[in-house]
C-alpha positions in Angstrom: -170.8 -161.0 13.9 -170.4 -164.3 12.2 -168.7 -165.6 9.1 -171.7 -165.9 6.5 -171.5 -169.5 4.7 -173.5 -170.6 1.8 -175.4 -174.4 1.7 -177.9 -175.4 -0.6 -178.8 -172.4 -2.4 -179.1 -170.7 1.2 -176.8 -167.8 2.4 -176.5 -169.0 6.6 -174.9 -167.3 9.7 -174.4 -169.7 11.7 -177.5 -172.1 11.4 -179.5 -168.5 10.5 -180.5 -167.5 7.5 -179.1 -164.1 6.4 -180.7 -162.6 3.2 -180.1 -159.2 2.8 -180.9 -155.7 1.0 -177.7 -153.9 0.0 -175.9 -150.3 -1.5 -173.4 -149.6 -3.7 -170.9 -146.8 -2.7 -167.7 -148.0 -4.4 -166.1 -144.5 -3.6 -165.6 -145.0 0.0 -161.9 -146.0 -0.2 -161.2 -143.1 -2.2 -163.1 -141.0 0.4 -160.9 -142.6 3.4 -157.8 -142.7 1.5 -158.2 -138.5 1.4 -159.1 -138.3 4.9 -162.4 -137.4 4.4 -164.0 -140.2 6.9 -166.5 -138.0 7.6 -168.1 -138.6 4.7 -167.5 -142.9 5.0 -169.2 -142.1 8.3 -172.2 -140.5 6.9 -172.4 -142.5 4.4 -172.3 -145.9 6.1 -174.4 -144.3 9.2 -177.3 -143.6 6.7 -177.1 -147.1 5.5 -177.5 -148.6 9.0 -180.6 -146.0 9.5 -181.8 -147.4 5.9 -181.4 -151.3 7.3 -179.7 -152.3 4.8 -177.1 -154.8 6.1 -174.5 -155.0 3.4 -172.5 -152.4 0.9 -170.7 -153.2 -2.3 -167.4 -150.7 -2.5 -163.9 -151.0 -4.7 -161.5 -152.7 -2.8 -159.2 -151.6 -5.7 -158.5 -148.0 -7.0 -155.4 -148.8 -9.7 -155.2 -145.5 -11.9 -152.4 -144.1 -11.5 -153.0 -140.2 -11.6 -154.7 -141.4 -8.3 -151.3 -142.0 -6.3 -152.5 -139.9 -3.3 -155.3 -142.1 -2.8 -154.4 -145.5 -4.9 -154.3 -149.3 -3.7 -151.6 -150.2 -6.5 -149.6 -147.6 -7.8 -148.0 -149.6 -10.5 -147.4 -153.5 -11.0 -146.8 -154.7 -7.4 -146.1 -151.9 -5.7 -148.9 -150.5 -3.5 -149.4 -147.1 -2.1 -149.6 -147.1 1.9 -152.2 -144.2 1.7 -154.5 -146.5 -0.1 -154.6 -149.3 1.8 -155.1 -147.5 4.6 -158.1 -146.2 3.0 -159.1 -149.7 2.6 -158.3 -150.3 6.1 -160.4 -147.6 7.2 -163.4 -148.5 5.6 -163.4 -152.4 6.9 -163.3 -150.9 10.2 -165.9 -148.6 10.2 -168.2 -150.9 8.3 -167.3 -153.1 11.2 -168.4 -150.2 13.7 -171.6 -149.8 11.9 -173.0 -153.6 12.3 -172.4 -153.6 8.6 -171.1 -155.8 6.2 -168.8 -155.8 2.7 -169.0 -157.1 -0.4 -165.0 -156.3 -2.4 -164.3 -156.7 -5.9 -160.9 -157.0 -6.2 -160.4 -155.4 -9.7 -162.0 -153.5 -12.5 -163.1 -155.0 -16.2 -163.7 -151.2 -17.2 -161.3 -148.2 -17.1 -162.8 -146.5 -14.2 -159.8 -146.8 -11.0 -157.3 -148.2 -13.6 -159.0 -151.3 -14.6 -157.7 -154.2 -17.0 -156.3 -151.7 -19.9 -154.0 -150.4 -16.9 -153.2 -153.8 -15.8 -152.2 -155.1 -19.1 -149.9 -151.7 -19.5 -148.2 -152.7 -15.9 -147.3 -155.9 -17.5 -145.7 -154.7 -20.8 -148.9 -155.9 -22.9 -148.9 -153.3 -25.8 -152.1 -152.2 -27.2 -154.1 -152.3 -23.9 -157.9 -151.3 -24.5 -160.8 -150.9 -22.0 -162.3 -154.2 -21.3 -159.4 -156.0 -22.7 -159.6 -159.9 -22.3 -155.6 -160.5 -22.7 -156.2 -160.1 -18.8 -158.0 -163.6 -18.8 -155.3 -165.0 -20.9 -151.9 -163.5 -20.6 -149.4 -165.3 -17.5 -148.3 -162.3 -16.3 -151.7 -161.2 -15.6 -152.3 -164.3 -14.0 -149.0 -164.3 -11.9 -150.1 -160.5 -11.3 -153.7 -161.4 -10.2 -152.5 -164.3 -7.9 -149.7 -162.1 -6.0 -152.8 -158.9 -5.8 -155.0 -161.5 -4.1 -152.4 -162.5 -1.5 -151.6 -158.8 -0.9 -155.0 -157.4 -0.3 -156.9 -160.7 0.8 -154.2 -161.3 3.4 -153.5 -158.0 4.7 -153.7 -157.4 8.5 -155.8 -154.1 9.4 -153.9 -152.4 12.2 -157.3 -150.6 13.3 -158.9 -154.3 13.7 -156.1 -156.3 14.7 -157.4 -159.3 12.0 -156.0 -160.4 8.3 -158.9 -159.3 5.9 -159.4 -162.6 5.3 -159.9 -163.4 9.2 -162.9 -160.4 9.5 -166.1 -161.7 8.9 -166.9 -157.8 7.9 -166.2 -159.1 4.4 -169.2 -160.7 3.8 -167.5 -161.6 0.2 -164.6 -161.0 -2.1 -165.7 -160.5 -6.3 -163.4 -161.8 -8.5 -163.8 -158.6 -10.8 -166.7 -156.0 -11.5 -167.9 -156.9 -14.3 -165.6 -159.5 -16.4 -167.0 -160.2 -20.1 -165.1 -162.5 -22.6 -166.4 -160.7 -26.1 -164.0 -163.1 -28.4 -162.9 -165.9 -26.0 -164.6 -169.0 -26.5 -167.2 -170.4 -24.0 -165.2 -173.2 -22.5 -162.0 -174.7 -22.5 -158.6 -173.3 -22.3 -158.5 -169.1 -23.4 -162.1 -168.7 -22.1 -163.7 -166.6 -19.1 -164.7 -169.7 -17.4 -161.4 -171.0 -17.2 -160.2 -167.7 -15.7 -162.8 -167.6 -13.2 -162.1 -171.2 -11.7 -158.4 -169.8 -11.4 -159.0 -166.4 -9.6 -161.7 -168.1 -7.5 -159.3 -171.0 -6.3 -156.6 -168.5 -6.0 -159.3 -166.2 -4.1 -160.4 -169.7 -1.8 -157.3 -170.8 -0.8 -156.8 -167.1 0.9 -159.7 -166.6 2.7 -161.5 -170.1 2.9 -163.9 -168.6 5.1 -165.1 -165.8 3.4 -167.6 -166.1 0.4 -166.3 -165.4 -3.3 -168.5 -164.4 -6.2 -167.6 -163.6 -9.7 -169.2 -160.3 -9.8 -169.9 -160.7 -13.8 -173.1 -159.1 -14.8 -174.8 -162.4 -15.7 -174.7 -162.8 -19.5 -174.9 -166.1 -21.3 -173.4 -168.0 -24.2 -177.3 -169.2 -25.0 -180.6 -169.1 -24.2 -180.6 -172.6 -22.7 -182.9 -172.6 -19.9 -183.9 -169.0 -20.1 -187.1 -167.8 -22.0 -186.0 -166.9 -25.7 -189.2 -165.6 -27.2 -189.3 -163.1 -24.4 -185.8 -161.7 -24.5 -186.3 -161.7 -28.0 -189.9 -159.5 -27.8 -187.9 -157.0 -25.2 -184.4 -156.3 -27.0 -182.7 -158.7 -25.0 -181.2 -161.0 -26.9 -178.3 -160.1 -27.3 -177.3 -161.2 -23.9 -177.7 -164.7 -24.6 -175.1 -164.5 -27.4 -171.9 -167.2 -27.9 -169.7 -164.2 -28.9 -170.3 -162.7 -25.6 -167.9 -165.4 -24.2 -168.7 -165.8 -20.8 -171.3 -167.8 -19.0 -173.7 -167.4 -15.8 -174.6 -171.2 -15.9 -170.5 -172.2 -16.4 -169.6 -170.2 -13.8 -171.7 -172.0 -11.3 -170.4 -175.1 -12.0 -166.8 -173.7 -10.8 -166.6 -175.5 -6.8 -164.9 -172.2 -5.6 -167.7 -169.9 -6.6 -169.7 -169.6 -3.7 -172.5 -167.0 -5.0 -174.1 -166.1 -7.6 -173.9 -162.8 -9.6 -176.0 -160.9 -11.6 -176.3 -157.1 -12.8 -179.4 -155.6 -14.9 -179.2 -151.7 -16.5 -182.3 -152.3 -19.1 -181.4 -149.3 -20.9 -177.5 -149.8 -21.1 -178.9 -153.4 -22.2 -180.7 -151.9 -24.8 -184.1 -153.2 -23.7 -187.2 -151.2 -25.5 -188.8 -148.9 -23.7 -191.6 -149.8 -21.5 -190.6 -153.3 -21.4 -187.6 -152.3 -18.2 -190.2 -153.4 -15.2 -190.9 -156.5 -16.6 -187.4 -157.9 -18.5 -185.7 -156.8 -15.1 -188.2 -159.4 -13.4 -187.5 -162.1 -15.7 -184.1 -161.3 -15.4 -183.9 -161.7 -11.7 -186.0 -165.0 -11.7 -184.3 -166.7 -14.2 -181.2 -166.8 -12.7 -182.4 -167.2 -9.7 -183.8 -170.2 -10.8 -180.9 -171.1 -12.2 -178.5 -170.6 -9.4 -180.7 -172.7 -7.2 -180.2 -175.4 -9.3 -176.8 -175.5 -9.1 -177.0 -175.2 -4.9 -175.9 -171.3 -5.0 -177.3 -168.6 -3.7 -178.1 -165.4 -5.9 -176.6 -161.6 -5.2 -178.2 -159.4 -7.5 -175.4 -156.4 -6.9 -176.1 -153.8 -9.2 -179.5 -152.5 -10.4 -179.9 -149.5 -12.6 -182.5 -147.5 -14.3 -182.4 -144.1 -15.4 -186.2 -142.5 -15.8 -188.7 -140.7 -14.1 -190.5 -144.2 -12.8 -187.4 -145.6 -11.6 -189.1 -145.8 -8.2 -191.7 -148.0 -9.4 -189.4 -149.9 -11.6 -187.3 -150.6 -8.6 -190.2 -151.6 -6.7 -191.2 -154.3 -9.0 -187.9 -155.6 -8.9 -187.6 -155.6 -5.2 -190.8 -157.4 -4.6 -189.4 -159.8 -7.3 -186.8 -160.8 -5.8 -188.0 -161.4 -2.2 -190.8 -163.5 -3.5 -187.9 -166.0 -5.7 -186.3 -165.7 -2.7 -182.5 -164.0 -3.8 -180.5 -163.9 -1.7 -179.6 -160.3 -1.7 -180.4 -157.6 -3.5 -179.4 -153.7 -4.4 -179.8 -150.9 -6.5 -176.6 -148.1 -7.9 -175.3 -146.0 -6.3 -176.1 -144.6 -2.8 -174.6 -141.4 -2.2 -173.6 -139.0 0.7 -175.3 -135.4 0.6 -173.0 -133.6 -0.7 -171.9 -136.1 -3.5 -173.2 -134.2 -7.0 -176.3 -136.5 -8.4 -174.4 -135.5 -11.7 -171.5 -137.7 -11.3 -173.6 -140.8 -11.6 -176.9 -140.6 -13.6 -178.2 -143.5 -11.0 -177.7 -141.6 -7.7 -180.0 -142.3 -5.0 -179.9 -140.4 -1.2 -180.8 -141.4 1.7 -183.9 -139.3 1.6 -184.5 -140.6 -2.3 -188.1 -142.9 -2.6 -185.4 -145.4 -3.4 -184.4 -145.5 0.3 -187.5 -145.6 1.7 -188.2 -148.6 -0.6 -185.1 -150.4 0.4 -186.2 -149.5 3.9 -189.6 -151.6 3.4 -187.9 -154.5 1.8 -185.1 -154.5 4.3 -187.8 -154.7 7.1 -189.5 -157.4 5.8 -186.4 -159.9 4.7 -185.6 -159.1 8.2 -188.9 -160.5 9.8 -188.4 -163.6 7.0 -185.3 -164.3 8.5 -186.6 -164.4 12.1 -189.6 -166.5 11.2 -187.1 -169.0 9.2 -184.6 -169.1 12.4 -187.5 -169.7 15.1 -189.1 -172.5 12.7 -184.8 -173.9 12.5 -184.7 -173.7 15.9 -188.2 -175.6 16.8 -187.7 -178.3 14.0 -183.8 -179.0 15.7 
């Protein structure tokens, strides 16, 4: 296994091109962390079986009525259990020919996230979401020492720094960061944060991708298609108040790949219109990326209805045709996870796999047609 490197809007291993399908089972820390490997096995297993060739998990869990199975346990001080929960599941990724893609923090309250960061740092009034984490020094000074502890910690069960193990396909700045209130550019705003934590992120693992992990809102509907997002119920995410940027982030040197999420009903698209806005969604900033020279992971799709399978289809075949560079829907589960706890859980006997199956399949005969015509042009 290779480090994966970005050039030209292209994701490479080696001189190869590697586009990929991928899962989301952010739980699997938790699940090592409590001994419960069994289920990382059979969960990473199935992935392999599926062909997908990359999952998305928390490489954070910072609530604190999780001690037994917590990365941070408060402000700088980290819980041994956790990270060798975190350990764990690098390895066994590793074992499975698979690879990772680690947010190192949460924007929403789930595992801690920034209201529980702000509260380590003596920040009173901490709220879900809140963006005095893009702002405040200590949170800086706290983000820059968390992304030396994690990004450079050797895994005993590998023998390699994290940032040495090309297992980590990529490191996220955050899941989801929004700015709601900070202005678009300049000093205070999202944009500025994100050149920090991705410099900080670069200069710790220069060989390993970073990506924002941001859900891919805008501050305007400059080069996207306002009539349509206006018809759908979509317009909204094209707002300056939203604070952060897709296109701004691009421009940052340190951010490798780009980022996009899409939940059309969480997004409060109309009904009927999900198929279609999620398409435009994906291509525009795919578009957009490859104008900037970055290639485009689309890391969280969601939609919660009875056609979901065809929905998902459409937005599969989308994306292999604008040629994204990966790709993958929320949230895989093991068996005997409850379908309840998430209302987008997907098994690996779901229609949903067996469609990820297919489109893994065929970006995997892309790729091998695109290395033998690299190879006969050198």
């Amino acid at each position: 296994m290779d480090f994966v490197r970005a050039s030209q809007g292209r994701l490479l291993e080696g001189e190869r091109p590697f586009r990929f399908v991928l899962v989301n089972a952010y739980y699997l820390q938790e699940e090592a962390a409590r001994g419960r490997l069994d289920l990382v096995d059979e969960t990473l297993a199935a992935c392999a079986a599926i062909g997908v060739a990359v999952v998305r998990a928390w490489a954070f869990n910072d609530d604190p009525n999780k001690a037994d199975t917590g990365i941070q346990r408060e402000r700088l001080r980290y819980s041994a259990v956790g990270l060798a929960g975190l350990d764990r599941v690098i390895e066994r990724a590793r074992a499975h020919g698979l690879r990772l893609i680690l947010p190192l923090c949460n924007h929403w309250n789930a595992y801690g996230g920034a209201r529980q960061w702000l509260a380590w740092n003596g920040v009173a009034g901490a709220r879900e979401g809140d963006t005095r984490f893009f702002t405040d020094a200590r949170l800086r000074d706290h983000y820059a020492q968390h992304v030396g502890t994690i990004v450079r910690r050797h895994n005993p069960l590998t023998g390699l720094l994290y940032c040495d193990d090309p297992t980590v396909l990529a490191w996220e700045l955050m899941n989801e960061p929004r700015g709601r209130g900070l202005p678009v550019d300049g000093p205070g705003s999202l944009a500025a944060w994100v050149a920090f934590a991705a410099a900080t992120v670069k200069e710790a693992a220069p060989r390993q991708l970073v990506s924002v992990g941001d859900e891919g809102e805008e501050a305007s509907f400059d080069e996207y298609d306002e009539r349509f997002w206006r018809r759908v119920g979509g317009a909204h995410l094209f707002a300056p108040d939203n604070g952060g940027s897709f296109t701004r982030y691009l421009a940052c040197p340190d951010v490798d790949l780009a980022s996009c999420h899409f939940y059309p009903q969480k997004y409060g698209i109309v009904a009927g219109a999900e198929a279609e806005a999620g398409c435009a969604w994906i291509e525009e900033h795919q578009r957009i990326a490859a104008c900037a020279g970055k290639p485009l992971v689309v890391g969280e799709l969601g939609h919660a209805a009875a056609d979901r399978a065809r929905v998902y289809g459409s937005w599969l075949r989308t994306a292999g045709r604008a040629r994204v560079a990966g790709i993958g829907p929320w949230l895989f589960a093991y068996r005997s996870r409850p379908a309840a706890w998430d209302e987008f859980t997907f098994y690996a006997d779901d229609p949903i796999a067996g469609l990820l199956g297919r489109a893994a399949r065929k970006i995997s005969r892309e790729n091998s047609v695109s290395r033998a015509t690299m190879s006969a042009a050198r």
